[in-house]
C-alpha positions in Angstrom: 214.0 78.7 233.3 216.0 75.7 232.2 213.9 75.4 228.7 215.2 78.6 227.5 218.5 79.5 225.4 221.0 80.8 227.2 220.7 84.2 224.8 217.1 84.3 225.6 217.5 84.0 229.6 219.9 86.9 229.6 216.5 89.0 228.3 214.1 87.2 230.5 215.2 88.5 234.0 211.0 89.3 235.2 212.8 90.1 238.9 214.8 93.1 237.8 213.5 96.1 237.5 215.2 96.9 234.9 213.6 94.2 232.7 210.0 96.1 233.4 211.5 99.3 232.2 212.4 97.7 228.6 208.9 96.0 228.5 208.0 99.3 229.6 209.3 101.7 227.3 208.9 99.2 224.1 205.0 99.2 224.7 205.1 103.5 224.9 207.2 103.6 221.8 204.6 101.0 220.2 201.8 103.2 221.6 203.4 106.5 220.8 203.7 105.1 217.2 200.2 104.3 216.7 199.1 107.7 217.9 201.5 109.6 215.3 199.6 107.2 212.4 195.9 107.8 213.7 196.2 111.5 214.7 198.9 112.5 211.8 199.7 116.1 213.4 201.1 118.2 211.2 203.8 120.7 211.1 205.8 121.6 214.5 203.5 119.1 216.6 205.0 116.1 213.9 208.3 117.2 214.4 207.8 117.3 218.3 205.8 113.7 218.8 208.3 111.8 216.0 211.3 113.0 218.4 209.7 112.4 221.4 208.6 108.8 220.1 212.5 108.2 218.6 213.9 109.7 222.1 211.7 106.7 223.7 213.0 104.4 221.2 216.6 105.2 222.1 216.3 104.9 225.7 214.3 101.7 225.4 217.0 100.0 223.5 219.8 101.2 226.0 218.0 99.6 228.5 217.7 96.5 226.7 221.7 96.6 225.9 221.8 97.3 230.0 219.9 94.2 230.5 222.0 92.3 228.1 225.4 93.1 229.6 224.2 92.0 232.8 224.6 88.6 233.8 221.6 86.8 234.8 221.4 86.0 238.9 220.8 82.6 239.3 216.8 81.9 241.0 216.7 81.4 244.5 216.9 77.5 245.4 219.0 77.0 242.8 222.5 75.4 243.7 225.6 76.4 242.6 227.9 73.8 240.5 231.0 73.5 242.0 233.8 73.4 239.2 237.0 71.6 240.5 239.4 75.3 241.0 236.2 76.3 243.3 236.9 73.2 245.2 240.3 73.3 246.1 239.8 76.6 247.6 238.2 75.1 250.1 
């Protein structure tokens, strides 16, 4: 994925799991959200379902700071550019 920024490519990583668990818990908190607006529970059930939904929010955003600090692995086929200090190991 030459075509996107370097910022962007350490978010798009489709063949780590990891990446499917952030798209995974983003569209639950999105879902969770629109429940909570259409149903609008009241009293302890509120309480319950907002943390629930802000738990899922949390966890989904860790993720995505786990995915960041990861570096992304190159794809397979792709070669690796020698700089010079690699070379002179050799």
């Amino acid at each position: 994925m030459h075509f996107l920024a370097p910022s962007v490519q350490r978010l798009w990583q489709p063949r780590k799991p990891l990446f499917w668990l952030v798209i995974t818990f983003n569209v639950l908190s999105s879902a969770m959200a629109w429940v909570l607006h259409l149903a609008k529970p009241e009293g302890v059930l509120l309480v319950m379902l907002t943390l629930l939904a802000l738990t899922n929010t949390g966890v989904g955003w860790w993720l995505l700071w786990r995915l960041w600090k990861e570096t992304p692995t190159p794809p397979t086929g792709e070669k690796h550019v020698q700089s010079p200090v690699d070379q002179q190991d050799r």
